[in-house]
C-alpha positions in Angstrom: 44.1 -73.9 23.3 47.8 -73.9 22.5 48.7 -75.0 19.0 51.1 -77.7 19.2 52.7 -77.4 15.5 53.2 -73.3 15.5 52.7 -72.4 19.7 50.1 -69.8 19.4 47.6 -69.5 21.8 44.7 -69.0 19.8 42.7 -71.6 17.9 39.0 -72.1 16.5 36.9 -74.8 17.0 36.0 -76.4 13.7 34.0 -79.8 14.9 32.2 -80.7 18.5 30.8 -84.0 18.9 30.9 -86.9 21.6 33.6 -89.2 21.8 32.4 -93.2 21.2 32.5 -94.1 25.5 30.1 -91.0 25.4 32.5 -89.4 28.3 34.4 -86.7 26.5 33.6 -84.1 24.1 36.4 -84.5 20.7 36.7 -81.3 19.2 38.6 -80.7 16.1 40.3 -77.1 16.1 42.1 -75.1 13.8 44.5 -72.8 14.3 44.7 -69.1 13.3 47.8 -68.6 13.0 49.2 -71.5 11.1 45.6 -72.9 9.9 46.6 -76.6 11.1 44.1 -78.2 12.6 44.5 -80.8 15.7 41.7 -82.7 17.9 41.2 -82.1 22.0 39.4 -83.7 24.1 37.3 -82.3 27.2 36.3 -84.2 29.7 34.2 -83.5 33.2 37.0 -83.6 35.9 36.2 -85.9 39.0 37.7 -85.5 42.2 40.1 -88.1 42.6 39.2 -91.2 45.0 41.6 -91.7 48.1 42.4 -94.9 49.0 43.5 -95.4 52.7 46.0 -98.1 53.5 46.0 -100.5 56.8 48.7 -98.1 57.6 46.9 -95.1 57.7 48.7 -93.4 54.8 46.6 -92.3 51.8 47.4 -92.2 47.8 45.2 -91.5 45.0 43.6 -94.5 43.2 45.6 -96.1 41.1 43.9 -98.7 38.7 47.0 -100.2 37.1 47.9 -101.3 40.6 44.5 -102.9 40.9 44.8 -104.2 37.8 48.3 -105.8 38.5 47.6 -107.3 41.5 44.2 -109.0 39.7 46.6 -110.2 36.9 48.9 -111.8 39.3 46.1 -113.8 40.5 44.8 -114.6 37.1 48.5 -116.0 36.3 48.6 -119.3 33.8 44.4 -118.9 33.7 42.0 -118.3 31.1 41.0 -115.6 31.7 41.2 -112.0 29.3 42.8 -109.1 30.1 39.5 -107.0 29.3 37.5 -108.9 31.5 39.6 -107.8 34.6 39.8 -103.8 32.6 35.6 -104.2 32.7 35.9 -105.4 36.5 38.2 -102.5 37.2 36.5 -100.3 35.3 32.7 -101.4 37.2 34.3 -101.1 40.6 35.6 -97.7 39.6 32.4 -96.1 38.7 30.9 -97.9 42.1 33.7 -95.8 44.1 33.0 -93.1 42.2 29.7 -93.3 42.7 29.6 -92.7 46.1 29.8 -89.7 48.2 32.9 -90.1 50.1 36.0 -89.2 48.0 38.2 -91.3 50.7 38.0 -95.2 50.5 39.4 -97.8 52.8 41.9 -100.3 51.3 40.4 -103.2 52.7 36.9 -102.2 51.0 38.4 -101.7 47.5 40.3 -105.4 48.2 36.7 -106.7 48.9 34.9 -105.5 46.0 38.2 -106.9 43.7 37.7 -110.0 45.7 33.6 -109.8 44.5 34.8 -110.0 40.8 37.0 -112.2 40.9 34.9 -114.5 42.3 32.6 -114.2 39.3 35.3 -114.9 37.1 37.4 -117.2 37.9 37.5 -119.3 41.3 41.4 -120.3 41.1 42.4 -116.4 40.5 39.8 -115.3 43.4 41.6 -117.7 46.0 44.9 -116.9 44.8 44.1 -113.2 45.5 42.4 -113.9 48.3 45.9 -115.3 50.1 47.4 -112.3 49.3 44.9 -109.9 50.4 43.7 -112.0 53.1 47.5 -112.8 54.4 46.6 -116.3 55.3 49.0 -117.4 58.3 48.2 -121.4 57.6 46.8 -123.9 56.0 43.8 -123.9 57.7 42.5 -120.5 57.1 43.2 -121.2 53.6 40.6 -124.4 53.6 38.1 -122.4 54.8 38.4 -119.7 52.2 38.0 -122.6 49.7 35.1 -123.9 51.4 33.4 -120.8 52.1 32.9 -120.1 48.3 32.2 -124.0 47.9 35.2 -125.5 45.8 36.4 -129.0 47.6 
């Protein structure tokens, strides 16, 4: 491990122990050259989940988009920003989970539209005209009725 004060490649670890979430290892290391010590962290790498777009196209998972488009919905409601970061979070280790590394859009949308329904009703419809691209009024209604608000 590279120092970062001095450069030098070569460093000792002086302290190993699990990080709080229990998902990385924190070690404290010192280095030989300059005797500094810094902390790294290892964790296990995952290959990263594909998302496929209605289009075909693919990109890596992004959860900040998720999370941005949940936020929108959740616009001028009560509802916390960690709430939606645990709902991410859950729906992350679910894709992760599973076998396939590539995921379709539409199925990511639908498990964001599942949590949202359990927090907050006005944020799960509002999403729900944006993922669902509602072309009128109607369609809209039956949304609303279908999870039972009237």
């Amino acid at each position: 491990m590279k120092c970062p004060y001095c450069g030098v490649a070569d460093s000792k670890v002086v302290d190993s122990r699990p990080s709080e979430d229990l998902q990385k290892i924190r070690r404290r290391r010192e280095c030989i050259s300059c005797g500094k010590r810094f902390t790294t962290y290892e964790i296990v790498e995952t290959p990263p989940i594909i998302v496929i777009k209605r289009d075909k196209s693919r990109q890596v998972f992004d959860r900040n988009k998720l999370l941005g488009g949940m936020l929108r919905a959740c616009v001028k409601r009560p509802v916390p920003v960690d709430v939606l970061e645990s709902a991410i979070t859950e729906i992350e280790a679910e894709l992760a989970g599973q076998p396939e590394r590539e995921v379709p859009s539409v199925r990511i949308g639908e498990m964001a539209l599942e949590k949202l329904r359990g927090i907050d009703e006005i944020a799960y419809v509002r999403f729900a005209s944006v993922y669902r691209d509602f072309k009128d009024i109607s369609s809209f209604l039956e949304e609303i009725r279908a999870i039972g608000i009237e």
